[in-house]
N, C-alpha and C positions, 0 to 999 in steps of 0.2 A: 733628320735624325729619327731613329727608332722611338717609339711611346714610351713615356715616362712607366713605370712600375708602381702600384698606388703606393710601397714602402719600398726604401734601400735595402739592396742586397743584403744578407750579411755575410762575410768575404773571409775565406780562412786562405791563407798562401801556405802551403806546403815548398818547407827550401829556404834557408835567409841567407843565400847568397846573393850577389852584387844584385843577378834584376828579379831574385823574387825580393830582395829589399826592398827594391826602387819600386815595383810595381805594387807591393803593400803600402809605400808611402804615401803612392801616389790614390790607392783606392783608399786611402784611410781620410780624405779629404770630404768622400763623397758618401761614403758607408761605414756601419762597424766593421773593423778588419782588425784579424789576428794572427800574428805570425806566427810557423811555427818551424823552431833552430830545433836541428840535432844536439848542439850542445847546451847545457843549460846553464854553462857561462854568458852564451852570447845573448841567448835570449833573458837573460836577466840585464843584461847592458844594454838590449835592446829595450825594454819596456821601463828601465828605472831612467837611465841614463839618455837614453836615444840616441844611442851609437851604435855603428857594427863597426868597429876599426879594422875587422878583421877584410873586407869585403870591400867598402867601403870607407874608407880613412877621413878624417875631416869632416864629413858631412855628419849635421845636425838634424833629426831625424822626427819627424811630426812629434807632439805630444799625443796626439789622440790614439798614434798606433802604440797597438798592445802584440806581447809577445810570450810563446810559453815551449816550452822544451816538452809538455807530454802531446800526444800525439791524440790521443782519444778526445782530451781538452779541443782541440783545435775542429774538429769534425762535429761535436756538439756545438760550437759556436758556430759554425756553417747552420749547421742543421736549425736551432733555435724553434721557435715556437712553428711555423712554418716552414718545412723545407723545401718547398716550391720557390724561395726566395733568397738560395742561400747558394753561395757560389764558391768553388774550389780553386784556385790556382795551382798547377802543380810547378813551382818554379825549381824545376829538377834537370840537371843534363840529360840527354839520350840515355847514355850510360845507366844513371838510376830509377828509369820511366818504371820498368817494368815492376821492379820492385817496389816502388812507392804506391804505384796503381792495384799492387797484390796487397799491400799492405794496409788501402784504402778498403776494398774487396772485404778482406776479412775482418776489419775492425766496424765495421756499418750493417746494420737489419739493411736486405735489401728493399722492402717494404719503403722504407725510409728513405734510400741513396738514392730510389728509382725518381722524387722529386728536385734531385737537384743540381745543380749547374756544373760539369768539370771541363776545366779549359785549360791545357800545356801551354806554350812558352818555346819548348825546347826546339832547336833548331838541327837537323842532322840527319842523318842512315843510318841503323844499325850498323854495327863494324864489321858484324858475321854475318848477319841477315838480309842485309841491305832495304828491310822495314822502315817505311815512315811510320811518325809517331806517330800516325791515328793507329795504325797495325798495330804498334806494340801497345796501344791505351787497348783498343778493343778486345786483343786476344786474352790479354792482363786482367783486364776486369773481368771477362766471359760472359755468357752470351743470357746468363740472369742477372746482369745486372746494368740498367738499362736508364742509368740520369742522360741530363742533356749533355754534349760532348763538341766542343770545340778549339779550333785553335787560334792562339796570340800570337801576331807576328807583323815584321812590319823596320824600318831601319832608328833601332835604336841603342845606344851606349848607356847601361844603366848610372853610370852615373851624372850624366846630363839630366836623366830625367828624378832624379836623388836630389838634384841641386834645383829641381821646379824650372825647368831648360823646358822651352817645347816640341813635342812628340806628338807626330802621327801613327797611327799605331792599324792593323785592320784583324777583326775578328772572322772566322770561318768557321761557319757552321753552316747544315743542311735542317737546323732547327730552328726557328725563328725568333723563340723566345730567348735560346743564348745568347741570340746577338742583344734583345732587349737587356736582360742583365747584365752582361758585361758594361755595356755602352751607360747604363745607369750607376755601375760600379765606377768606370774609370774616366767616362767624357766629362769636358769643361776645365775651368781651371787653365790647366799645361797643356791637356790631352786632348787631342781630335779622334775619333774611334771611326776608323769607316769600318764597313760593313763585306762579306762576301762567301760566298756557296761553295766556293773553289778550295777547298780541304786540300785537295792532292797538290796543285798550282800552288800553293800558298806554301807548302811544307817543303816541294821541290825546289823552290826559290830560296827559302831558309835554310837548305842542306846547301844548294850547291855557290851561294854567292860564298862559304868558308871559303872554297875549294880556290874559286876564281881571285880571294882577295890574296890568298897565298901566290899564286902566279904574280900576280899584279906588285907583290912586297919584292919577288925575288927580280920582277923585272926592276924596278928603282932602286934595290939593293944591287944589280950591278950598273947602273948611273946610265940607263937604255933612255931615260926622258920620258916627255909629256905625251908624244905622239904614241910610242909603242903602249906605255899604261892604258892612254883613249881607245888603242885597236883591241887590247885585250877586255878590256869590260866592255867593249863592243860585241866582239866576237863569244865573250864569256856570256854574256844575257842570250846570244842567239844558241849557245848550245845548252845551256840553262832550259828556254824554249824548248828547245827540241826533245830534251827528254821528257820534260813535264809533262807535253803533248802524248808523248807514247805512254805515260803511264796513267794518263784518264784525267789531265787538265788542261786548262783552259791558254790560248795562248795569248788572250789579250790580260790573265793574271801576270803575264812579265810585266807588261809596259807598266803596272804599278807603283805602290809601297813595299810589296812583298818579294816584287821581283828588283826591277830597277835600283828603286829608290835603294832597300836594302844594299844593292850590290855595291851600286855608289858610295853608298859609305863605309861600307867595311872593305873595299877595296883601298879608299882615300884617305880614312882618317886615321889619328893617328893612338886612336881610343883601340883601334884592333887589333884585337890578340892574333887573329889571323894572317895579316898585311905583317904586324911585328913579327913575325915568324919567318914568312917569306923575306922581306927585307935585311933579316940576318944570316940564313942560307944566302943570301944572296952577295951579302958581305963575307963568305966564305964560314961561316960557322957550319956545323954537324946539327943535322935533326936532335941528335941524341943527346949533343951537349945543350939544347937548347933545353928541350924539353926535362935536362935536368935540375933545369930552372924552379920549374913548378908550372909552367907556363903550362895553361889547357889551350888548346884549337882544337877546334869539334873538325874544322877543315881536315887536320891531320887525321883525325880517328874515325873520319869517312868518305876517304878519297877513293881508296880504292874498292867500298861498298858500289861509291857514282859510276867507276868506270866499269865496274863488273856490272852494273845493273845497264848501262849504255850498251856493252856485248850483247848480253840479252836479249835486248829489244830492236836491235840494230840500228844504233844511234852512236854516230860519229859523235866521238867527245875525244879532238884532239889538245886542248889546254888542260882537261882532265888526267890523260893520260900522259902529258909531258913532264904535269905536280907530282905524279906517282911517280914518275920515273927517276924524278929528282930526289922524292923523300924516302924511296924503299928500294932503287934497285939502281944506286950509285951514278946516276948518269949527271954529266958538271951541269948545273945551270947554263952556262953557255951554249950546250953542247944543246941543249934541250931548247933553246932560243933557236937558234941555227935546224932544227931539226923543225920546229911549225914553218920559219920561213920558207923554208925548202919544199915544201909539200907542193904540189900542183895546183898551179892558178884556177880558179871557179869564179864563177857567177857570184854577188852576195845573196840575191835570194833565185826565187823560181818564179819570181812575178815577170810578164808578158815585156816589159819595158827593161827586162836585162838576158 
């Protein structure tokens, strides 16, 4: 494990939803940590009560974490007397990176911001852009403002680790002492922190196991069994690979936490919004009725980022392209089954012994 920090971080989570909850909860064990809600209902029920009902239902929620609905409050308590020592979660979807990180941007002397820790969370592609989220932190912050910058990721349901469930988790960064702070923020306890340099690998993993658990929901949602679900997060981690590789990561980042492990569960369990989504198209419901649920999948709102960015780079990503065809351009789940089978027999890989 990384060296200790002569003092604990001090931890603001930007976001109180399900895992910036869960991950306040959990850094509030080890460090000052202060949430902070857009509404300043919740965060009043957060810091009096220690509930988020809204997010979070049932769970009972540290005493120690604190919570505050203004925004400036939450960046002064990062900051504190030293802000070499003060760490940001942005526990924000893709969707609101850019904003939150502009919002950060403008509210901070950069003098100030350039000591301190900012680490996302968010798993996904831009919708339009097809940006991983270090692009949209980087571009969002600009190019004067210059803390340490990493990412959180790794397979976990916030509210297992809400409920003090254990969680391995891995941080990426190209800086060294983010990983110190983090791993002092969040290790022991529940939490395992591994460590890794692999930004791109890590993030690709995180965008595309949505993609693959929604395949994997629609193949059990029409009652395909154990074998086809095994072949698809089979074949899902190798085209997972394959693109990460083309866009500047690492390929021993699959066989991880970030890659693997991630896919494995949100393919599996039964916590995923992702898998829940595929699983009910595949019980014949509409995208559209589903998602008038409320229901979010990041899967959904960056599938077709994945396969546009696999054109690109000219990376076969056929379960990529079967999910899109099933959630935007009408084709049966069936139909979309029958069309991977069919495709022309291959090698599994390019190694000498096949």
């Amino acid at each position: 494990m990384a060296s200790r920090l002569a003092a604990p971080p001090r931890v603001a989570v930007l976001g109180a939803g399900s895992w910036g909850t869960a991950l306040a909860a959990l850094a509030s064990f080890n460090a000052p940590t202060l949430l902070w809600a857009r509404d300043p209902a919740m965060a009043k029920a957060i810091g009096t009560r220690h509930v988020n009902e809204r997010y979070l239902p049932g769970i009972a929620l540290p005493e120690a974490l604190q919570s505050t609905a203004d925004f400036s409050q939450a960046l002064e308590h990062a900051c504190g007397d030293d802000a070499r020592t003060g760490l940001i979660i942005l526990g924000v979807p893709v969707a609101g990176l850019a904003d939150t990180c502009r919002h950060l941007r403008d509210s901070l002397d950069p003098a100030k911001a350039s000591g301190l820790t900012v680490v996302w969370t968010c798993k996904g592609f831009h919708h339009e852009t097809g940006q991983l989220a270090h692009e949209i932190v980087q571009q969002s912050l600009g190019s004067g403002w210059a803390p340490g910058l990493g990412v959180l990721s790794g397979p976990s349901f916030a509210r297992e680790v809400a409920q003090g469930l254990p969680v391995a988790l891995t941080i990426a960064s190209r800086q060294a002492h983010v990983a110190r702070i983090v791993t002092q923020a969040l290790h022991g306890r529940t939490a395992r922190i591994y460590t890794s340099r692999d930004i791109v690998g890590v993030e690709v993993g995180g965008a595309l196991k949505n993609v693959m658990a929604i395949a994997c929901g629609i193949s059990d949602g029409l009652g395909l069994g154990t074998n086809a679900r095994a072949a698809l997060i089979t074949r899902g981690l190798a085209e997972m690979q394959r693109l990460g590789t083309a866009l500047g990561g690492h390929g021993s980042t699959f066989a991880g936490l970030t890659g693997l492990g991630d896919l494995v569960l949100t393919a599996t369990g039964d916590l995923s919004r992702n898998r829940q989504v595929g699983l009910a198209i595949g019980q014949g419901q509409s995208l559209a009725s589903i998602l008038a649920t409320g229901v979010t999948a990041e899967g959904v709102r960056c599938a077709q980022a994945a396969l546009n960015l696999g054109r690109k780079h000219g990376v076969d990503m056929p379960i990529t392209e079967a999910v899109c065809n099933v959630l935007f351009h009408g084709r049966s789940p069936r139909q979309s089954v029958s069309d991977l089978l069919s495709r022309e027999a291959k090698a599994e890989s390019n190694s000498p012994d096949t």
